[in-house]
C-alpha positions as CSV (number, residue, x, y, z in Angstrom):
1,X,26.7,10.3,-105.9
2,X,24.4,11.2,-103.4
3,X,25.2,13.0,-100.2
4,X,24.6,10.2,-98.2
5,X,26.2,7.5,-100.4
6,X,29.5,10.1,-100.0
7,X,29.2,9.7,-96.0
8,X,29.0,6.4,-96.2
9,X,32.1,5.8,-98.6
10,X,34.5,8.1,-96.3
11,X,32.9,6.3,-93.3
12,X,33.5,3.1,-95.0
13,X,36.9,3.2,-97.2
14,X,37.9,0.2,-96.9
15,X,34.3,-1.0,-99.1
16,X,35.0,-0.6,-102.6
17,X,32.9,-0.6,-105.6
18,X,29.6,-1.9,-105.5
19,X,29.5,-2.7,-102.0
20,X,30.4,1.3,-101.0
21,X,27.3,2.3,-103.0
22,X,24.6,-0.4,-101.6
23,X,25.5,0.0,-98.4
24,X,23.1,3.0,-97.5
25,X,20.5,0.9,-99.5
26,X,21.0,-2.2,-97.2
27,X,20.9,-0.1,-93.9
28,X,17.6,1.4,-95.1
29,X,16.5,-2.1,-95.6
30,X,17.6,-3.3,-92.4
31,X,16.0,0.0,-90.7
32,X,12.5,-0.7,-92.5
33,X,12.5,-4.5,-91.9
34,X,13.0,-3.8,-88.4
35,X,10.4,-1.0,-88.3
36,X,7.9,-3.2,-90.6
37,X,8.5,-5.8,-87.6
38,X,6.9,-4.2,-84.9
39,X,4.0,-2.8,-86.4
40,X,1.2,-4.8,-84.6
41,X,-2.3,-3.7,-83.7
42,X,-3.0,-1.2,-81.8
43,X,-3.2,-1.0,-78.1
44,X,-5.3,1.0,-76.3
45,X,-4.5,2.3,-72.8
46,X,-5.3,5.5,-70.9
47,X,-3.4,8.9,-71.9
48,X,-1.4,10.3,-69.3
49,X,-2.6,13.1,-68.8
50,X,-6.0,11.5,-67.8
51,X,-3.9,8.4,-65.8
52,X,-2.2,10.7,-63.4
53,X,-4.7,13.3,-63.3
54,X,-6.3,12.6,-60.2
55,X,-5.1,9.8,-57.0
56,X,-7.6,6.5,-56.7
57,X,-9.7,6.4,-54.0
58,X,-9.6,3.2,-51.8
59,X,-13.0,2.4,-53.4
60,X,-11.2,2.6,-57.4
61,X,-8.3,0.6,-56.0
62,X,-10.7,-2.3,-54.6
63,X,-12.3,-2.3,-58.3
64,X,-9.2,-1.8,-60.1
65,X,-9.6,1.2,-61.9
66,X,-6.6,1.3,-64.2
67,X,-5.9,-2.3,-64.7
68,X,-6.4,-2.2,-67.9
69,X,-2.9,-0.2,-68.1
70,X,-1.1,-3.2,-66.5
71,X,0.7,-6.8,-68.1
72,X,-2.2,-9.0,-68.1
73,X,-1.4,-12.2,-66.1
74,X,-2.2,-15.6,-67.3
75,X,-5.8,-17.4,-66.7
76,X,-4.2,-19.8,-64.7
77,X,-4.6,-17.3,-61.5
78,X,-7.8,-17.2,-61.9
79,X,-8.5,-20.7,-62.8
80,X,-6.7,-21.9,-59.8
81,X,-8.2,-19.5,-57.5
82,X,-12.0,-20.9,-58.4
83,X,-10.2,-24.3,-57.9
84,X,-9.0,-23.8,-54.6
85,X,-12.6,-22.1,-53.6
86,X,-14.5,-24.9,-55.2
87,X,-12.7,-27.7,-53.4
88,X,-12.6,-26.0,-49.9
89,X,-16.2,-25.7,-49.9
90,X,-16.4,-29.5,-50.9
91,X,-14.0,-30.2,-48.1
92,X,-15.8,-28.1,-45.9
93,X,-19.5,-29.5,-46.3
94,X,-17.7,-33.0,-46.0
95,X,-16.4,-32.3,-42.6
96,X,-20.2,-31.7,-41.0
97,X,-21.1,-35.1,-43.1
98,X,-18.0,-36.6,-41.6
99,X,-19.1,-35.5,-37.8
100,X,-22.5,-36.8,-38.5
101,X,-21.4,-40.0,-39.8
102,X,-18.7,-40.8,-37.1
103,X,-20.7,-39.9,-34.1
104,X,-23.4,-42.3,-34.5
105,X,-21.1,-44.4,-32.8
106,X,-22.5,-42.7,-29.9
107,X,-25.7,-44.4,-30.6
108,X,-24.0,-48.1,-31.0
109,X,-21.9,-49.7,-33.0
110,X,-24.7,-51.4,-35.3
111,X,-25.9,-47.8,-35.9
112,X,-22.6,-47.2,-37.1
113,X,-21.8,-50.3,-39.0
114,X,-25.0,-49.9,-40.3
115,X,-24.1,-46.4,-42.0
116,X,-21.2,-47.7,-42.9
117,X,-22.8,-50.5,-44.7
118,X,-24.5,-47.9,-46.5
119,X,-21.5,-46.2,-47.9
120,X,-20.3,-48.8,-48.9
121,X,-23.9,-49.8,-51.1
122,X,-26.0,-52.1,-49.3
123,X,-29.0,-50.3,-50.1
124,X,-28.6,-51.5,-53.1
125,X,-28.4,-55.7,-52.9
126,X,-27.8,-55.4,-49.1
127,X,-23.9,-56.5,-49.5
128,X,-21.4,-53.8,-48.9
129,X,-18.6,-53.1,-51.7
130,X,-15.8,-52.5,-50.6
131,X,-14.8,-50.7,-54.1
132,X,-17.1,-47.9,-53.3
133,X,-15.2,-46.7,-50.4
134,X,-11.8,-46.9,-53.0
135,X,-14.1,-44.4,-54.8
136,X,-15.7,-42.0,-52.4
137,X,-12.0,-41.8,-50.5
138,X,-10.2,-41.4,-54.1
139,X,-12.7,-38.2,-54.5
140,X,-12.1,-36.7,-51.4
141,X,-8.1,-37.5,-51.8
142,X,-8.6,-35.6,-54.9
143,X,-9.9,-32.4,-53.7
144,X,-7.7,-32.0,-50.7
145,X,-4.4,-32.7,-53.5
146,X,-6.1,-29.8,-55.8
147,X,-6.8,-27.6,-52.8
148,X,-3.7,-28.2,-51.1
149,X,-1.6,-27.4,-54.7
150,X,-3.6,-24.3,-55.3
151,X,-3.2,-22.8,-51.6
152,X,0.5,-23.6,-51.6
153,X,0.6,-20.2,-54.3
154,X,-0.2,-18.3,-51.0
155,X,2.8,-20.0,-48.5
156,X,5.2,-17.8,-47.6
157,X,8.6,-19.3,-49.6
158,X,11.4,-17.5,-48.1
159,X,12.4,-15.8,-44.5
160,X,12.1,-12.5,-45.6
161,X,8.2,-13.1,-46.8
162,X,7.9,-15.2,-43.4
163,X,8.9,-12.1,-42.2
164,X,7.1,-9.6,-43.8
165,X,3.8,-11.5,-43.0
166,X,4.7,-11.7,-38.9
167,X,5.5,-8.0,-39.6
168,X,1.9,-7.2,-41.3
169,X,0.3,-9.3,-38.5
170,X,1.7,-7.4,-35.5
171,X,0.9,-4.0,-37.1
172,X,-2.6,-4.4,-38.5
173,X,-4.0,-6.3,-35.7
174,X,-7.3,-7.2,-37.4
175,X,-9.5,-10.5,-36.4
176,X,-9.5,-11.3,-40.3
177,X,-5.7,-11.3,-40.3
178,X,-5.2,-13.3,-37.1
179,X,-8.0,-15.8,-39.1
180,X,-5.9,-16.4,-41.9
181,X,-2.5,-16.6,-39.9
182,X,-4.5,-19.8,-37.8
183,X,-5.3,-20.8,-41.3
184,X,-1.6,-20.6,-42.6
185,X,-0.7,-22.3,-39.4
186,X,-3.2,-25.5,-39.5
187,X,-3.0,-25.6,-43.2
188,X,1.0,-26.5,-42.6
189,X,0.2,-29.0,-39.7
190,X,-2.8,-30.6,-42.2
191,X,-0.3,-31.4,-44.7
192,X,1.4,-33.5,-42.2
193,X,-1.8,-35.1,-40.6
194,X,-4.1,-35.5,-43.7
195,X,-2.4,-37.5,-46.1
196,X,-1.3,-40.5,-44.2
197,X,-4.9,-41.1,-42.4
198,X,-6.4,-40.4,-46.4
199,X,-3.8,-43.3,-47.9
200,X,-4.5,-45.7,-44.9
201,X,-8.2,-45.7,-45.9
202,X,-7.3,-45.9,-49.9
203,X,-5.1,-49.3,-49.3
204,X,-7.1,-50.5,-46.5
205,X,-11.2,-50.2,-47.7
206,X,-11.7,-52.9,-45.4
207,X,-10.3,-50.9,-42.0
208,X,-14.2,-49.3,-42.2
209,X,-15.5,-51.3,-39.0
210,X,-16.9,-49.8,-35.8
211,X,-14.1,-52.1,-34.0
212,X,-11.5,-52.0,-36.4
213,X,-11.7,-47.7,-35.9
214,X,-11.4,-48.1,-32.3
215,X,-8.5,-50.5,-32.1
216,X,-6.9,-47.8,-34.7
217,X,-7.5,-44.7,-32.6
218,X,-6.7,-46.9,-29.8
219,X,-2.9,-47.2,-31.4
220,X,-3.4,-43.6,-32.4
221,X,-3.7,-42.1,-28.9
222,X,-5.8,-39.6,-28.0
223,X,-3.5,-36.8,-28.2
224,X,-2.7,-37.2,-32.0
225,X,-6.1,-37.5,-32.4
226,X,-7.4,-34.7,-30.7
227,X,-4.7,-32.4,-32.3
228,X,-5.3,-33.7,-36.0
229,X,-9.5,-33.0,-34.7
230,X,-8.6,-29.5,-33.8
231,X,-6.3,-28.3,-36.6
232,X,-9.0,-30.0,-39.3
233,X,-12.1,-28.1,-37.5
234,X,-10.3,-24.6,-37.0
235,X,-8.9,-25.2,-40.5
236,X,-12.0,-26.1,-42.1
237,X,-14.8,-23.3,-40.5
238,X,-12.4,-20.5,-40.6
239,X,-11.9,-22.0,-44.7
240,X,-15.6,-21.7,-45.1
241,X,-16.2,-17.5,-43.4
242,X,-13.2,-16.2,-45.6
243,X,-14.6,-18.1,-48.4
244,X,-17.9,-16.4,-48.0
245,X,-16.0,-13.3,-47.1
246,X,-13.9,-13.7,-50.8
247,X,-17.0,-14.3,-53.0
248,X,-19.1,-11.2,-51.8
249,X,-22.3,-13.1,-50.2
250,X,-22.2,-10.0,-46.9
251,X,-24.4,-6.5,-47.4
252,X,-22.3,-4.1,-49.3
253,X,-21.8,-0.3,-48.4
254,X,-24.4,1.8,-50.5
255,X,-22.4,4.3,-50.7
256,X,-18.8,2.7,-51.3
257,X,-20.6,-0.5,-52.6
258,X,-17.5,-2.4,-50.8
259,X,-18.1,-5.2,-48.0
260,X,-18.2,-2.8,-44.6
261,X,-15.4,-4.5,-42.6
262,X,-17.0,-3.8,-39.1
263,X,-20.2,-4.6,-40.2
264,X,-22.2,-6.5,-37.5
265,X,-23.4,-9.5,-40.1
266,X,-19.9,-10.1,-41.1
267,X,-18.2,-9.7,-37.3
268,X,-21.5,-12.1,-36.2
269,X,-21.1,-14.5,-39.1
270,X,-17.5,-14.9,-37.8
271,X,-18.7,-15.5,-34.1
272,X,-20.7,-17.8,-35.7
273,X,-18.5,-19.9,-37.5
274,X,-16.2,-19.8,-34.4
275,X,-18.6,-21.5,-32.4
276,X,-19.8,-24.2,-34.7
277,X,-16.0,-24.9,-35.2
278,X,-15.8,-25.5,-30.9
279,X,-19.1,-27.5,-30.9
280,X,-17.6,-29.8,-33.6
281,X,-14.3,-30.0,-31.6
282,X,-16.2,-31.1,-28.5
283,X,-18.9,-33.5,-30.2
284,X,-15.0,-34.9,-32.2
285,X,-13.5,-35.7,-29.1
286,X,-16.3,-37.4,-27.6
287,X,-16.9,-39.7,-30.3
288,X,-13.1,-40.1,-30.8
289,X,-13.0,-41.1,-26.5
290,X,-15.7,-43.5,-27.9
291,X,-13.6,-45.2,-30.1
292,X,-10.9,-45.3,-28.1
293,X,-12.8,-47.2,-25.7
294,X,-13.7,-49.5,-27.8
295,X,-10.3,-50.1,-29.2
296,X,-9.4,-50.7,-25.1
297,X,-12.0,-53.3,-25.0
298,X,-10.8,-55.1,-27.9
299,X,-7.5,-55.2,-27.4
300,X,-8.1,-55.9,-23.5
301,X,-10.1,-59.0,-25.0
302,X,-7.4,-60.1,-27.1
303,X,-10.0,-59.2,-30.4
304,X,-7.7,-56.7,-32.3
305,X,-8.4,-57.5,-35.6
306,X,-12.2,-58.7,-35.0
307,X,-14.8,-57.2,-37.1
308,X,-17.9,-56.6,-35.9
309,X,-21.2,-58.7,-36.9
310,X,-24.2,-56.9,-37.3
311,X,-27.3,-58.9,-35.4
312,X,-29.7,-59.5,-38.1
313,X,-32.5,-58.3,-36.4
314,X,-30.3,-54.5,-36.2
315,X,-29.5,-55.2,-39.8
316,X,-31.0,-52.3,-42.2
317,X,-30.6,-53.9,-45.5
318,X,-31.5,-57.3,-44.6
């Protein structure tokens, strides 16, 4: 009997026979199977000796120089990431279409209906369809519901993280930071705001009306409407600086080829983005005074759920 075969049977006495003899077989088994089972291919990674040999500069850490030594995370980061990016910058070139369209009103309301009309496909057979609202509305409902789910990754879910983030904000004191905390801020009040003036338009395709508008921001008041105008602009032109601020379109550093924070063509571009958002706050709230006066006037006449008629000779498509 072999030595181990001996250890085995005085470890084991109560095995007799056949079993005290293929025991130290079996265990080998086992011990092989289980070594045969983690055999896989081959993973490369940095030594040690080269990993800890010398600390990052802030420069390696921005490009992620050992990454490759850390738990890959899934694609869907990354996916929803581009997502979010793709739909803000849809949402933000629709709210400068969106000025434009509403403020014709300031021109009359048959300049108005008239674009209106439009959207709707009278330029095609000179009939509006109502259908093609359904479907322009539906698209924009989508992207603010896939923007909106990909930006709730970065909320804050707990006190502690509500806390950390009022923490980080009062100690790095950078306009950047204070950008995103209006952001984080009007993002919360947009959930609120956005959704129930979005479904009012999907059920109702027929509440598109120079009158019908002003008899609804009439009912509105001007104080929800002038908050809901604010928090969308803020939200929207501060959306579209950090998105060109996230995809790299400023002048990098030669030497650190890193986006200089207190370069003059990023600070300026944020000026500038600062400004458009308080011209379209001001040209917002006198179209939505517009409409509100209008809304008076219809209601004063006892016309609240009049549409309006456009003159054939203002007609476009007639």
């Amino acid at each position: 009997m072999s030595a181990a075969r001996k250890e085995h049977a005085l470890r084991f006495p109560y095995l007799i026979g056949r079993e005290a003899l293929l025991l130290p077989d079996m265990c080998a088994a086992a011990r092989s199977r289980q070594e045969t089972k983690h055999i896989g291919p081959v993973i490369m990674t940095t030594p040690d000796n080269v990993k800890y040999a010398n600390t990052p500069t802030a420069t390696e850490n921005v490009w992620g120089v050992g990454l490759k030594d850390a738990k890959r995370q899934s694609k869907f980061t990354a996916i929803a990431d581009v997502t979010q990016s793709v739909t803000g910058l849809i949402l933000g070139i629709f709210l400068f279409c969106h000025m434009a369209f509403t403020s014709s009103v300031q021109f009359g309301k048959d300049v108005f209906a008239n674009l209106i009309a439009f959207s709707g496909g009278a330029f095609i057979d000179g009939h509006e369809h109502l259908w093609l609202h359904v479907v322009f509305v539906g698209f924009i409902f989508l992207c603010v519901v896939l923007h909106a789910l990909c930006a709730l990754r970065r909320f804050p879910t707990s006190y502690r993280q509500c806390r950390d983030i009022r923490a980080h904000y009062r100690l790095v004191k950078h306009e950047d930071t204070t950008l995103w905390m209006v952001q984080l801020v009007t993002a919360f009040l947009l959930f609120l705001l956005v959704f129930p003036h979005l479904i009012s338009m999907l059920t109702n395709p027929g509440g598109f009306d120079p009158n019908l508008i002003g008899v609804h921001t009439y009912h509105n008041g001007m104080i929800y409407t002038f908050i809901f105008l604010v928090v969308t602009e803020l939200h929207g032109m501060i959306g579209l600086y950090r998105l060109a601020v996230k995809w790299d379109i400023f002048e990098k550093n030669p030497e650190t080829d890193i986006i200089d924070q207190r370069s003059t063509e990023r600070h300026g571009f944020r000026k500038t983005m600062l400004f458009v958002a308080l011209l379209m706050i001001i040209c917002g709230t006198l179209t939505a005074w517009k409409n509100y006066s209008i809304g008076a006037e219809q209601i004063a006449a006892g016309q609240e759920a009049t549409r309006y008629e456009i003159p054939d000779e203002l007609n476009w498509w007639k």
